[in-house]
Steps between C-alpha positions, in 0.01 A plus 500: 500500500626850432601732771463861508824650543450796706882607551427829311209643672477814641428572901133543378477131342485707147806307259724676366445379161157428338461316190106522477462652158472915513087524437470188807757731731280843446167333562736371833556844584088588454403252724727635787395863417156386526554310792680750670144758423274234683755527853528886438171661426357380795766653711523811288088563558456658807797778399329576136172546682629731715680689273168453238266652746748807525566551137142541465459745764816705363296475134195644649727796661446399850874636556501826264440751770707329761804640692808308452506365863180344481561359144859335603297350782223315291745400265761372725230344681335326184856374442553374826158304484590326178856415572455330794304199365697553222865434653332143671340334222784605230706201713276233429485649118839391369586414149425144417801273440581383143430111664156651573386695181584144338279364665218743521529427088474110569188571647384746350484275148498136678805381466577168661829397662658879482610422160608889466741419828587184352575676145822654677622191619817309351575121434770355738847468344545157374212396515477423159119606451598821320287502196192376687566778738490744199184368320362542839597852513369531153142379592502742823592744251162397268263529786646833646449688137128523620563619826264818652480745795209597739391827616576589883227403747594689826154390668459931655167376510619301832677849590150749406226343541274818475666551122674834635718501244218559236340800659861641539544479064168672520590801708842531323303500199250748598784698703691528190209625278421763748843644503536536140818747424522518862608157590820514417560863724267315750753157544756714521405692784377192673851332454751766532327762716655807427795449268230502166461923589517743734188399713182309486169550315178585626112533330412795248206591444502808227212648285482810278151736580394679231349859526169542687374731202586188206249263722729186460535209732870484671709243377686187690824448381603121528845366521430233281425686238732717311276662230446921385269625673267806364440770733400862448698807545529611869437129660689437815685194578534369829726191647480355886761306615467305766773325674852410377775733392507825399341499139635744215163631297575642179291694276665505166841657607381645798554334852163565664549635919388217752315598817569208802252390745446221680168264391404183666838529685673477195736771318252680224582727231289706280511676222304712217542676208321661197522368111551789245664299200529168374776299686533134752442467890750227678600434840790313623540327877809324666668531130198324322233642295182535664272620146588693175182590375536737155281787488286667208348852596212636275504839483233766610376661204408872515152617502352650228229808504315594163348842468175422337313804524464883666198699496274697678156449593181627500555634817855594456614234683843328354422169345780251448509144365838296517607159473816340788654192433736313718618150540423468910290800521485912517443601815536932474413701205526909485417754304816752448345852431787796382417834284543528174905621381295788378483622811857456601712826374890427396620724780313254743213762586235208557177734426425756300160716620455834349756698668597234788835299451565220773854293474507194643677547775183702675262276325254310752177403327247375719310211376204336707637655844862382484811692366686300213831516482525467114261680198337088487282331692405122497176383579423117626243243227318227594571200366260198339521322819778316695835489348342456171721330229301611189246738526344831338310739721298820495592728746358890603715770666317831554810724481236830465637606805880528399704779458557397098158452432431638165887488419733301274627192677729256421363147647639170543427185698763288709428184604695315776482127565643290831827516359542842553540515119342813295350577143359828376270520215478739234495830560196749407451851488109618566324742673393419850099526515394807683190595640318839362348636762213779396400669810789794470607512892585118488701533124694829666557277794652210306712721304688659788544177671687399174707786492579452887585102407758620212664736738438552879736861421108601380358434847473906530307572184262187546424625854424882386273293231309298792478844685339658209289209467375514855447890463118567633457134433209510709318690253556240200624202660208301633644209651696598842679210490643638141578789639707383842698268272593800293625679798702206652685391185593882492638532826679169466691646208592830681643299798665216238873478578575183338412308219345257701234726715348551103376135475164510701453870291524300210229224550286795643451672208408188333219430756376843450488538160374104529201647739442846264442242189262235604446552879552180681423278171901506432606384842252235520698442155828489643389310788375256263824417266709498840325214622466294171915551453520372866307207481674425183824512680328270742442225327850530258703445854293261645375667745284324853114442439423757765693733370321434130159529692585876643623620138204307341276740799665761438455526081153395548448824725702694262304393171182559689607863601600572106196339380294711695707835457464432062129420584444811680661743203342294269146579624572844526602559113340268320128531419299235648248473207806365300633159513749285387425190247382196682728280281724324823764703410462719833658351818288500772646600840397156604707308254833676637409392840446194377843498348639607840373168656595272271847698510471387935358130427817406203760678761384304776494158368859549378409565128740857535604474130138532388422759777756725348395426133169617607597813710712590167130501301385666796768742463404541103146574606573769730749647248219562266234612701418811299406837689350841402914575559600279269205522194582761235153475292614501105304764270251231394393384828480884614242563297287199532502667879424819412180319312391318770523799712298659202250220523484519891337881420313363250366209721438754772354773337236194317390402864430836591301546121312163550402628940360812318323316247333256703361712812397729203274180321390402855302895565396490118297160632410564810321897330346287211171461701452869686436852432826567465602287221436760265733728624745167539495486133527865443842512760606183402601617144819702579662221781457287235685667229785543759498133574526462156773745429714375790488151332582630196808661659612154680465317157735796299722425780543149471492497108780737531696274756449192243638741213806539731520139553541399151707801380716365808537146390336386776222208526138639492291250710169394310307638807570873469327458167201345676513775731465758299230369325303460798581856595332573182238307603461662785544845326180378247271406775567850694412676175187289520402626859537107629754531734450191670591293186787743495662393858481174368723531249735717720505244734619287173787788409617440873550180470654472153709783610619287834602258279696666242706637817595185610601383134695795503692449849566130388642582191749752680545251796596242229721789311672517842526159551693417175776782549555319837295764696177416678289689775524311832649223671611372170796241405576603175428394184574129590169325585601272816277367792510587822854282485666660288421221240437618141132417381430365117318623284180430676553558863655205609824460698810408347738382773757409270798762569416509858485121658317582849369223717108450494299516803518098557888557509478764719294275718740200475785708565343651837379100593901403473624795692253452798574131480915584548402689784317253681718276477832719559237571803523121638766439710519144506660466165845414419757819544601464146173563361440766701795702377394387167159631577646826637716538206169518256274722722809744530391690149152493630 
């Protein structure tokens, strides 16, 4: 039998020679690698779990904002834990012997009788058996061609029963996908505390607020994410840091100041700045890089104003329309006022009157009660609503009152939006509107107060005027009042010493000449347009409900004072057996208090955009009231007044003709059975022929007023003709001696006559009417309802250009808002919807 000759072995039992064939040796060296797994991975467990469960909480950041000693501590600690067990079970893991990965591959592939041991082994010298030693070497060699290895099988399942090792893969996983780009800063601070950068990390939280005015949501900025962000002009950014080192915050090239405080008992820093230009946000922490976030600014445009249209009223009263457009909103528009360059002489006199010459540098014009500093003044416009982005509006400015009025102006509107930025229209040149006043005291009055506005140096010649004025006043001046104003604005100019003791003297002589004019009618007036501009303001700044509820009071009061102050002169000069058309093109008194109301009921349920749309009509209505003042009768419809004053004679002197005529046919009947009747006859002959003449005399008279008529152009209504033929009627019968077949046709002519009048006051009424002049409480010549909604053709209300909520809206609207405050009103709800709640009512 051969022996194994084991001479050459080394210490380990390994021989020093091997003669299994190169692809036999390597799967040798497998099976010992593989054995050597199965003894080691059980002992090397409990140190990667350790050292598992900390990489995952270093990947999650657990350590960022830690100080150094504390991180040295959990990670000499974590190593401590895992080397222990480590150190004893690495001795009973020690690689296999060669003896021993030969035969893990016996068994692994079933070999009987250790032929791979046996395969090494050499025939005994002499023994003669050499080549049946080699053939069996040859047919070891056949069968270990098809030899195989086999996975380790440590059996950790013995070791782990409760399959820790899987969950661990899991939160490495996980771990690992939360990191992202950070992992790698995030190991290394959890292995090397403090030699990866000057400090530790800590949590940012940064986000960039837009500007209140722009109405956009602030935005989060994640580190995760690295992409532009868009973010209007002016935004602010701001960045909390909260624990760790001391961060560096840069804005572009700028290193951003950090405030220090101490949050949560951890070192905080904070910082903020604003974003003017396009350019990228990063901060870096304990030398890593906590965010770079590139940002994209969008710029602020500039608002734009358009100039649509300047005029002047009816009532003299400035009427502008203008268009603002701005990307985020207007939020101030003004009206810049300066005189003409006409006005301004090359040797910089400002003012040229008569003989006068003021420089500048003693030129104080007084304008409304202040003193400006400059020959301009600038006068605040509403605007469409809040902040409005694209809007055209119609606005009024009674400037009848300036200094300028009636003088070359150069106008132009600025508009400002939240940005602080500025545009200016186009610039006009117009007359201001003035007011012509025709009582002579109050056109004398304005006048001087002009002259004192240009120049205060004429303070001494305006106050010998207002002493001549007040010269036996008593014996012309009726009104006392009129007269003590005369006397105080003179004595304030004799003891003027500055500029600014001539303000009230200015606004004086206004009232005055005001009060000489139309009484109290134009301070019920001014009253009027005061509170309309301040409820307008109102609602344009958002102003409190209550506060909306005084102003809506106090116009109400205002429009009811005016109303009745144009309802009292109207009944005093206009003759009450003429009236208007009854076409619905006269606005009742009613419908404007109507207007008022729904005005109160859109404010109050929030609807302020429509409120001020209507106010603006309501505005436009008031505008175009038309007064006595104001209506300069054109030749035409002068003389279809001057006939139907003609007619009113006519008519008049026909009554008395028909009285006569009647009690004369009454006596004739009651003397037709007596003694007397013959001398009834006999008398009766000579009243009648003066009956008869006097009727002839009415009927020259209003053939002679028809003549006129048509020589005139002027329509001849069908029932003059009638008339006059029953004045001849009339005329016949009296010739006949049967006056009381005569009255009867009188009583015809009275009639026709009547009507012929009132054709003739509706065909001036409509004459006034279509040059944008009517009698009355009168809107113009646009037909609206009480709404200021046009009507169509036949009367019917067109809401189309102004969308106002119905009545069930209204209704609806009121429902909702007493529902929000019965429930803002129950204290049992969650705080969060109560502040919600709050948050709605606080318009309301």
């Amino acid at each position: 039998m051969a022996q194994t000759d084991t001479s050459n072995d080394t210490p380990d039992g390994t021989p020093a020679t091997s003669t299994l064939p190169s692809a036999v040796a390597t799967r040798v060296e497998i099976a010992r690698t593989s054995l050597w797994w199965e003894r080691a991975w059980p002992a090397l467990w409990p140190a990667v779990g350790v050292l598992g469960a900390y990489t995952t909480l270093a990947l999650v950041g657990t350590f960022e904002s830690w100080s150094l000693l504390p991180a040295w501590a959990a990670l000499l600690s974590t190593l401590g834990t895992a080397g222990y067990p480590l150190s004893r079970n690495l001795v009973w893991a020690a690689f296999p012997t060669r003896a021993e990965g030969l035969r893990r591959l016996e068994e692994t592939n079933d070999l009987p009788h250790r032929p791979l041991s046996t395969y090494e082994d050499e025939a005994a010298p002499g023994s003669g058996s050499d080549q049946l030693w080699a053939a069996h070497r040859q047919w070891l060699k056949a069968r270990l061609a098809a030899l195989r290895s086999r996975w380790p099988s440590p059996g950790l399942a013995k070791h782990d029963p409760f399959a820790l090792r899987g969950a661990l893969v899991v939160c490495l996983v996980a771990a690992f996908a939360i990191a992202g780009p950070l992992a790698g800063p995030r190991l290394a601070q959890g292995f090397f505390p403090g030699f990866t950068g000057t400090g530790s990390i800590g949590q940012v939280d940064a986000w960039i607020t837009p500007p209140d005015y722009t109405g956009r949501a602030p935005i989060f900025l994640s580190q995760t994410s690295s992409a532009s962000l868009e973010v209007p002009e002016g935004s602010e950014i701001t960045a909390n840091i909260f624990g760790g080192s001391r961060p560096q915050v840069m804005l572009g090239a700028q290193t951003l100041a950090l405030s220090e405080s101490d949050q949560r008992g951890e070192q905080a820093y904070e910082t903020s700045a604003t974003v003017e230009a396009n350019t990228t946000f990063a901060i870096t922490q304990g030398g890593r890089d906590q965010g770079t976030w590139p940002i994209t600014v969008t710029l602020d445009e500039a608002p734009f104003v358009r100039l649509v249209e300047a005029s002047a009223t009816t009532r003299r009263t400035l009427k502008l329309i203008y268009e603002v457009i701005d990307d985020y909103g207007v939020i101030d528009l003004k009206m810049d006022l300066s005189l003409d360059p006409i006005f301004v002489l090359e040797d910089k006199r400002v003012f040229q009157l008569g003989d006068e010459q003021v420089t500048r540098d003693g030129f104080s014009p007084l304008i409304d009660g202040f003193v400006a500093e400059k020959v301009a003044t600038q006068i605040d416009l509403p605007l469409p609503g809040i902040r409005p982005k694209d809007a055209t509006n119609t606005a009024y400015k009674d400037l009848q009152s300036h200094p300028w009025a009636g003088l070359p102006v150069l106008l132009t509107l600025q508009v400002r939006d939240d940005a602080e930025q500025t545009t200016a229209s186009r610039t006009i040149s117009m007359a201001l509107p003035a007011r012509q006043f025709t009582k002579p005291l109050a056109a004398a009055l304005v006048e001087q107060r002009q002259r004192l506005a240009m120049s205060p140096r004429n303070r001494g010649s305006v106050a010998g005027f207002l002493n001549a004025f007040a010269i036996e006043g008593e014996t012309y001046i009726d009104d006392s009042s009129v007269y003590l104003g005369l006397r105080a604005a003179y004595w304030r100019l004799v003891k003027a010493r500055r500029p600014g003791d001539l303000a009230g003297v200015s606004k004086l002589l206004w009232d005055l000449a005001l009060h000489i004019e139309d009484g109290d009618l134009s301070m019920a007036e001014r009253d009027l347009r005061a509170a309309r501009e301040a409820l307008a303001q109102a609602l344009a700044e958002g102003a409190s409900s209550n506060e909306i509820e005084e102003l809506m009071q106090e116009l109400k009061s205002a429009l009811s004072r005016y109303l009745d102050e144009l309802a009292g002169k109207a009944t005093a000069e206009i003759d009450p057996q003429l009236q208007p058309p009854g076409d619905g093109q006269m606005m009742e008194r009613s419908d404007l208090e109507e207007m008022l109301d729904a005005i109160g009921d859109l404010a109050k349920t929030g609807a302020r955009d429509q409120a001020q749309d209507l106010l603006s009509k309501l505005d436009e209505i008031l505008e175009n009231l038309n007064t006595d003042e104001q209506q300069q009768p054109t030749p035409g419809e002068s003389e279809l007044a001057d006939a139907i004053g003609e007619m009113g004679d006519i008519i008049s002197e026909q009554r008395s003709l028909m009285d006569e005529t009647f009690q004369h046919g009454q006596g004739a009947a009651a003397g037709s059975d007596g003694t007397e009747s013959g001398n009834q006859g006999q008398d009766g002959g000579p009243l009648l022929e003066g009956l008869q003449g006097q009727q002839d005399g009415l009927r020259q008279r209003l053939e002679e007023l028809m003549g006129q008529l048509g020589e005139n152009g002027q329509p001849v209504p069908g029932e003059l003709e009638q008339a006059a033929r029953s004045m001849q009627r009339a005329e016949d019968r009296l010739s006949q001696g049967r006056p009381d077949s005569a009255a009867g046709a009188q009583g015809q002519a009275i009639d026709q006559l009547r009507s012929s009048a009132q054709a003739l006051a509706d065909a001036m009424f409509d004459s006034m009417g279509s040059g944008g002049e009517q009698t009355g409480v009168n809107a113009g010549g646009d037909q609206t309802d009480p709404l200021g909604r046009p009507l169509t053709s036949n009367g019917t209300s067109n809401s189309d250009s102004v969308k106002l909520p119905d009545e069930l809206d209204l209704q609806r609207a009121r429902q909702i808002l007493e529902e929000l405050r019965k429930r803002a009103a129950e204290l049992g709800r969650p705080e969060q919807e109560l502040e919600y709640l709050e948050r709605l009512l606080r318009r309301f």
